[in-house]
N, C-alpha and C positions, 0 to 999 in steps of 0.2 A: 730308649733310642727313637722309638715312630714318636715319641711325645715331641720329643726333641726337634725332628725334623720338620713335622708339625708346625710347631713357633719359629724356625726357621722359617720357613715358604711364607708365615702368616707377618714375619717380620721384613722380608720382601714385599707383600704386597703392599703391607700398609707403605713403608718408603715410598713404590713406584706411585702409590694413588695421591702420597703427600710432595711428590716431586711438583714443583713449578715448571709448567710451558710456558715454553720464551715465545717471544714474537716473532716472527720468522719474516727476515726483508729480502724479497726478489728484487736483485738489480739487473740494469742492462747489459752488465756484465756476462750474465748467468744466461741470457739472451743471445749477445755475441758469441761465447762456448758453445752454446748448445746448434748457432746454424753453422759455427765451424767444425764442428765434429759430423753434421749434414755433409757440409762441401766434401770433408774427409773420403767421407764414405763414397759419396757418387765419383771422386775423381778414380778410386777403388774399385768401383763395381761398373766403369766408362759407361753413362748413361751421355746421352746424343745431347748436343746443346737445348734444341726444343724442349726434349723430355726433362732435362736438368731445370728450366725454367719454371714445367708444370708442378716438381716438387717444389720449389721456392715459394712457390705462389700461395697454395693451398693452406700448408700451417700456416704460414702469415696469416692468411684470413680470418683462419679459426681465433688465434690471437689475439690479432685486432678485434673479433665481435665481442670477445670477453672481457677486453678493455673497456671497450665502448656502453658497456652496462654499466660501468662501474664510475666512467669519468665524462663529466659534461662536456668536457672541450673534445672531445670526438663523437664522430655518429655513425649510425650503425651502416653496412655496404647495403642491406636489406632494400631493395630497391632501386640499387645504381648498378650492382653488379649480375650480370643473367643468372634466372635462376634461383638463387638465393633465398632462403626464407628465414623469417627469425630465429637464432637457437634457442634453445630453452633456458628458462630463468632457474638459477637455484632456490632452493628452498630456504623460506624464509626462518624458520625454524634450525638452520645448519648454518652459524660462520662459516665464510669461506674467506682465503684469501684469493682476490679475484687475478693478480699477478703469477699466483703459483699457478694457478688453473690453466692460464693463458699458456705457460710454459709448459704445462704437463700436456695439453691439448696441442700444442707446437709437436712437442717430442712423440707422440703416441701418432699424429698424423703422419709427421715423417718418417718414423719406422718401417709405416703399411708402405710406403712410396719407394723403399729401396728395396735392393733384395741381401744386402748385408744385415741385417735385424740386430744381432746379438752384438755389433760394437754400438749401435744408437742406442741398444737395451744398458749397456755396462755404462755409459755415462749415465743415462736417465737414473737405472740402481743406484746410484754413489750420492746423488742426488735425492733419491727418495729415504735411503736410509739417513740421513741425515734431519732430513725434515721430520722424520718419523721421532727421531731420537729428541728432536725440538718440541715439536707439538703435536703429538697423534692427533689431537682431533682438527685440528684446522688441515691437515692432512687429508685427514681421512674423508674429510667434507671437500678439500678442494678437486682431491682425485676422482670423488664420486662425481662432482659436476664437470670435471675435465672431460672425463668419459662419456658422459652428457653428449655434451657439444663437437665432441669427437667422433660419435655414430652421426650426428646431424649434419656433419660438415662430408663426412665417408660416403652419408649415403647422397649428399650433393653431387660429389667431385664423379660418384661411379657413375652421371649420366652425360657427363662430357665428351662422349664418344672417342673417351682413350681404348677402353679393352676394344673396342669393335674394330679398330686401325690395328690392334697385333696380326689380326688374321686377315688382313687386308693381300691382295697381292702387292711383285714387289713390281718396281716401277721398271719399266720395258726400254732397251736400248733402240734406240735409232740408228742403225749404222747406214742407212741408205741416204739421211741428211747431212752434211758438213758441217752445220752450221749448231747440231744437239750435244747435249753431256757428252761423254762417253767417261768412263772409268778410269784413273790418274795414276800412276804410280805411288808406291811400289807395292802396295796392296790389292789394287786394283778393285776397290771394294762397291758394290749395288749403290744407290742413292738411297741416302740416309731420310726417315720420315717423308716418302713423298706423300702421305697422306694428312699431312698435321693440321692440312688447311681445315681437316676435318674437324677440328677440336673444336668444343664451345668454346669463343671468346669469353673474356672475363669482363670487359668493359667497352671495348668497341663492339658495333652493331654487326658484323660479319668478316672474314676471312678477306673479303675483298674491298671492304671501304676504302681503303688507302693504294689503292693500285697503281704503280707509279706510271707513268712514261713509259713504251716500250723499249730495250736496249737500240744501239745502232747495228741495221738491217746487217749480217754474217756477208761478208765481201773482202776478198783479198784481193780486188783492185787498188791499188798503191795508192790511186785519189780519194777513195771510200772513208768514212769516218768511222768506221768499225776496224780497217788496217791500221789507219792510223791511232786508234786506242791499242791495236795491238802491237804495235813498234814501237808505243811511247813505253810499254810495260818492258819491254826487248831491252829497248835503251836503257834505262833507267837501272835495269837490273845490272846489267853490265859495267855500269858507270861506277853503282854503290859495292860491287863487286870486289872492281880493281884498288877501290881505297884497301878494301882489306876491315882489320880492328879498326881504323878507326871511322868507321861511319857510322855514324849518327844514326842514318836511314837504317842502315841493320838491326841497330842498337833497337830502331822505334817498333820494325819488324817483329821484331822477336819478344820485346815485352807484353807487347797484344796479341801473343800469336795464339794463345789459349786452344788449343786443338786437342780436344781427347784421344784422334786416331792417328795419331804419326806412329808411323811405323817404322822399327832399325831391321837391317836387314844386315847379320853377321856370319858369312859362309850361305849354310845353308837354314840357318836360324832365322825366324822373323819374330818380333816384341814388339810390344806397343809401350809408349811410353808416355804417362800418364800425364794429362795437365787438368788446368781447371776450364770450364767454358766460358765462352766471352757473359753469360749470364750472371753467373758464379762470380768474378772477377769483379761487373760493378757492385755485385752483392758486399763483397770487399770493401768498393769505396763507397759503401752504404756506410758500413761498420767506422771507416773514419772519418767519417762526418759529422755520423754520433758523437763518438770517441772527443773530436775535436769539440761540439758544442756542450759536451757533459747532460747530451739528452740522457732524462731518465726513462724507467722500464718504459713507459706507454708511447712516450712519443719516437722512441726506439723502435717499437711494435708498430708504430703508423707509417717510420719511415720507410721501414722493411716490405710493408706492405703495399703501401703505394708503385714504393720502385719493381717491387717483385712481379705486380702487374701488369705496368707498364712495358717490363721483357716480355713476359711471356705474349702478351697479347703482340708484341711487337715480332717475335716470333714466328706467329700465326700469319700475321699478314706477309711478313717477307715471304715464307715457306708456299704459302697462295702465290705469291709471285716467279719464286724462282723455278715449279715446275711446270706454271703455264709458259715463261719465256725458254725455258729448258735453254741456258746459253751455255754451247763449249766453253773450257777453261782455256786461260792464255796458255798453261804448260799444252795441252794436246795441239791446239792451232801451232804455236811457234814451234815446236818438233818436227810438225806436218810440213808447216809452210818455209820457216826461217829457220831453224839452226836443229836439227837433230839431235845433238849432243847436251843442248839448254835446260835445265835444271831450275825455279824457281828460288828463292832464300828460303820459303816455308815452306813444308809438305801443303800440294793443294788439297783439302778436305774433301771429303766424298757425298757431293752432291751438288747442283747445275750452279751460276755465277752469278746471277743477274735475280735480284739483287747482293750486296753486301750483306750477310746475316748479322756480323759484328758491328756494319755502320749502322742498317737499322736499330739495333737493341740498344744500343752504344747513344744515336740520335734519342730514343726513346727513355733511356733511363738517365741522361743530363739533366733530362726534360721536366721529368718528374724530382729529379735532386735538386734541380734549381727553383722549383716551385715550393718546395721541403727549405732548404736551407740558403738561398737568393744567389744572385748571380755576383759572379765576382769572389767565387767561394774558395780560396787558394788551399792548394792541401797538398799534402806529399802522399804517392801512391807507393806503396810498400807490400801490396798486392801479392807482386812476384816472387819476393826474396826466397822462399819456399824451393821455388826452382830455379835459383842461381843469376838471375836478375836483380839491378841495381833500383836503388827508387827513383823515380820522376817527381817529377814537380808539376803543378799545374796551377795555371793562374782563376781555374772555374771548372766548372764540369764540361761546359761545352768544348772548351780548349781539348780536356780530354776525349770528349767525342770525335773530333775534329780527328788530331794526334791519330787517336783508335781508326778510321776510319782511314786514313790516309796511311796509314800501316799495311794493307791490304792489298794496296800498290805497290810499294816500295818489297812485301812478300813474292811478289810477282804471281798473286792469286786472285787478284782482281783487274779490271781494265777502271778506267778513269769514270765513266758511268754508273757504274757498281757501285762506287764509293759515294759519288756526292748525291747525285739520286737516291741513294740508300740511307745517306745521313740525313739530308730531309723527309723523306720516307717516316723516319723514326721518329723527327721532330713533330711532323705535323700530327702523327698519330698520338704521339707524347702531350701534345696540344690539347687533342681531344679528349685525352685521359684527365689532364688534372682542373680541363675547365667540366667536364661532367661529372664528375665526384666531389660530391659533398662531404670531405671529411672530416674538417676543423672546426670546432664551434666557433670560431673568431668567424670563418670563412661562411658558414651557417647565418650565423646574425645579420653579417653585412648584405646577405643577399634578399633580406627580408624586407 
């Protein structure tokens, strides 16, 4: 019997050691999965639009540096992005496939970014046993250098002055001005990241390069330009109102409304009811753009990359903005001033007006997709259907910005300033971004 079992075990090994490894192909596919089970989670665990953008941002990079070793027509962030230092080269002695790595380095970053761990971990598992069953050792080599580049990129990200803003205070009401935040219905909730301005940029030179214009001076003098941004938002609401279903304006409201904190208020019950962040959202029409041009993994991995930074950095700057101008919302002025009973179309989010977060990020990641994939890029947004929203159309990204931006208004959450100030804001910033990164080897040469 032990003889027996003996040639058994020893007729296993030989099999598994004379099994053929296949070749193992990461696609974009495996890419798009992997940041939508990302989005998953943060809509899951309501991370703030800012913070949603610094997860986006990060594994992308890791990503891209690992692509960029592997493929001429990109180059490395090492010198364009703060900070940054080269990751480490795998061993030349250990194939690797330099796609799996990129994704395992994607997935391992973004794990540490949330606080849901174990559903990032069940996709990544379903994925490693597979690979494992493929080809342990191109595995076991890509994982080893994923990890690599994963501690090099963790011990980057932890000097961005995220942990030092959690213990930060929070941000202090003004009720002696008229003219500052105050806290919105129905949650009434603190102002979200008033310190983000503090974050390392990724790509722009400070928090405050891009400073817009300040808003118009807080005056309910009926000749004032500040009333009147306020009675354009009154009216307007009121108008798209009375259509009912069929406005259009609502329609545009409510597909961009992307808010992680709305809140329902049922008796005496309060729930938040989960969406994506306007970050999250063009990460969305990152994915069909790809989708649409049949990019493969790397340049998949660049689009994601560039656009991801372009938000967040965009981010940064609004965020710089909005609590130096600290500006009331239309909901608290028109309660105050004009109609008591007036109710916005969108829940307004919990933090000051001025600027637009979603037309910044919005101006800022067209900016960068139209540099990615040219202007005039028509595509249908499919974004929302998730949460019961129909698709749009769009004849380019900016149209989308635009649309995005002008949404804000028609919410009754921004004033006319906010918006188009805010969508230039994004632009010009987006500007800066994809003329000072070197990322394309076509882009590379020509500048030589």
């Amino acid at each position: 019997m032990k003889l027996y079992l003996r040639l058994l075990v020893l007729f296993a090994v030989v099999i598994s050691c004379n099994k053929k490894e296949e070749p193992i192909v990461i696609t974009s596919q495996d890419l798009h999965n992997s940041i939508h089970k990302v989005t998953e989670v943060m809509i899951h665990d309501i991370f703030s639009p800012p913070v949603a953008s610094r997860i986006f941002a990060y594994p992308n990079i890791a990503a891209y540096e690992i692509v960029a070793l592997n493929n001429k027509d990109y180059r490395s962030l090492v010198g364009q992005v703060t900070d940054l230092t080269p990751i480490p080269e795998p061993s030349k002695d250990k194939p690797i496939n330099y796609q799996m790595a990129a994704l395992i380095a994607h997935m391992e970053i973004s794990k540490r970014l949330i606080f849901s761990e174990d559903k990032i971990e069940m996709h990544r598992d379903s994925l490693y046993a597979d690979w494992q069953n493929k080809n342990m050792t191109i595995f076991s080599n890509s994982q080893e250098y994923g990890l690599a580049v994963v501690k090099h990129i963790v011990d980057w990200l932890d000097k961005d002055n995220y942990k030092q803003t959690r213990t930060m205070p929070k941000f202090t009401i003004n009720t002696d001005d008229n003219s500052r935040w105050q806290p919105t219905p129905p949650a009434y909730m603190d102002g979200i990241e008033p310190h983000w301005s503090k974050i390392r940029p990724f790509v722009i030179d400070s928090a405050n390069q891009f400073v817009p214009a300040p808003p118009p001076a807080f005056s309910m003098d009926k000749s004032s330009d500040f009333y009147r941004e306020v009675k354009e938002v009154y009216d307007i609401s009121m108008e798209i109102t009375a259509k009912g279903d069929t406005s259009e304006e609502i329609a545009i409201a409510k597909f961009w409304d992307c808010n992680p904190y709305v809140s329902v208020t049922r008796g005496h019950l309060m729930f938040a009811t989960k969406k994506i962040t306007p970050g999250a959202h063009w990460i969305g029409i990152t994915k069909i753009a790809c989708e649409k041009t049949n990019s493969d993994f790397d340049k998949t991995v660049y689009a994601y990359t560039k656009t991801s930074m372009a938000i967040a950095d965009g981010f940064i700057s609004c965020w710089d903005e909005k609590y130096r101008s600290n500006l009331i919302r239309p909901e608290t002025v028109i309660n105050q001033y004009i109609d008591e009973n007036w109710a916005p179309v969108l829940q307004t989010p919990p933090f000051p007006e001025y600027t637009s977060g979603h037309s910044v990020v919005s101006g800022a990641a067209a900016t960068a997709l139209t540099n990615i994939f040219g202007d005039n890029f028509a595509f249908d947004d499919d974004t929302e259907i998730p949460y019961g929203l129909p698709v749009r159309s769009f004849t380019s990204f900016n149209q989308a910005a635009d649309e995005a931006a002008i949404s804000r208004m028609y919410g009754g959450i921004h004033y006319r300033a906010a918006v188009e100030v805010g969508v230039e804001q994004g632009r010009k910033l987006g500007k800066f971004i994809v003329d000072k990164l070197q990322m394309n080897g076509d882009k590379v040469l020509a500048s030589k």
